[in-house]
C-alpha positions as CSV (number, residue, x, y, z in Angstrom):
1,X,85.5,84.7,67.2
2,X,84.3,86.6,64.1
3,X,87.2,84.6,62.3
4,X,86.5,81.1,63.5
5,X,83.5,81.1,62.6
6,X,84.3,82.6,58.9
7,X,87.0,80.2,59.1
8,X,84.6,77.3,59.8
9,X,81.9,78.6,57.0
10,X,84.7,78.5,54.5
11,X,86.1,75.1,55.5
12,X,82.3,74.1,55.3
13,X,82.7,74.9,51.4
14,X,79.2,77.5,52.3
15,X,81.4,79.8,49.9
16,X,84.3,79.9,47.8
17,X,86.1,82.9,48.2
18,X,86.7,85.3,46.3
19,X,84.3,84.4,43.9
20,X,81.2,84.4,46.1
21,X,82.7,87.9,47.8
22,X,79.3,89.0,47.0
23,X,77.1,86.6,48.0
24,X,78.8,86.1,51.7
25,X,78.2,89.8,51.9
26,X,74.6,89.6,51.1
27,X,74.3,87.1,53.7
28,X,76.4,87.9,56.6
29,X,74.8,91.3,56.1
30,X,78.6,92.8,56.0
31,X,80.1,95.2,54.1
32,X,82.7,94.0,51.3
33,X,85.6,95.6,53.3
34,X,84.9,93.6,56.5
35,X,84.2,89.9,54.6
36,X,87.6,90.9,52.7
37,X,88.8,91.5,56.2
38,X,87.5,88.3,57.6
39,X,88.6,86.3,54.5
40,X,92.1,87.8,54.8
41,X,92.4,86.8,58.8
42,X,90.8,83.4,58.0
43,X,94.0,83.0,55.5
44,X,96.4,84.1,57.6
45,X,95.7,82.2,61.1
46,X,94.0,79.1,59.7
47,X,94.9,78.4,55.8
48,X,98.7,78.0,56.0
49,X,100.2,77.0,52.8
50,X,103.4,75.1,52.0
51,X,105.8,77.0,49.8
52,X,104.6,75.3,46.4
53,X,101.3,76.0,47.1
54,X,101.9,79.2,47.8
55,X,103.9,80.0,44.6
56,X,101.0,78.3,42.7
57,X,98.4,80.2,43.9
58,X,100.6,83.9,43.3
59,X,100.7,82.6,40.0
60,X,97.2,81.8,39.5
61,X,96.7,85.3,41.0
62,X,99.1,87.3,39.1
63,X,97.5,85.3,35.6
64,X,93.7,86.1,36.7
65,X,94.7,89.6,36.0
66,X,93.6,90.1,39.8
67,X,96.8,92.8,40.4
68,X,98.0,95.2,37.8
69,X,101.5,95.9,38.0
70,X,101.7,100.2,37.4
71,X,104.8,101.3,36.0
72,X,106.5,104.9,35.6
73,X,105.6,107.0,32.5
């Protein structure tokens, strides 16, 4: 249920994740870890993307500096 209605708050455009990580947090009165949680369920049952999209986001992911690749010294 917790989902849905995450789901339905992000579908509502109430925020844009992950930029307003924070402010859902301050709100919902959760911790980061479960919003991230919530955010990452939400994705996975609801937001589906095709295979472009997909790829475009990684991208866009990978580019924000988001993940940092660590290699062997």
């Amino acid at each position: 249920m917790d989902v849905l209605v995450f789901f339905l708050l992000l579908q509502d455009k109430r925020y844009t994740l992950p930029e307003d990580i924070f402010k859902a947090c301050r709100e919902l009165k959760l911790s980061e870890t479960k919003v991230r949680r919530l955010y990452q369920d939400a994705q996975l049952r609801y937001m589906q993307y095709d295979e472009e999209e997909a790829k475009k986001k990684f991208v866009a992911v990978v580019e924000s500096g988001a993940i940092e690749k660590k290699g062997r010294n």
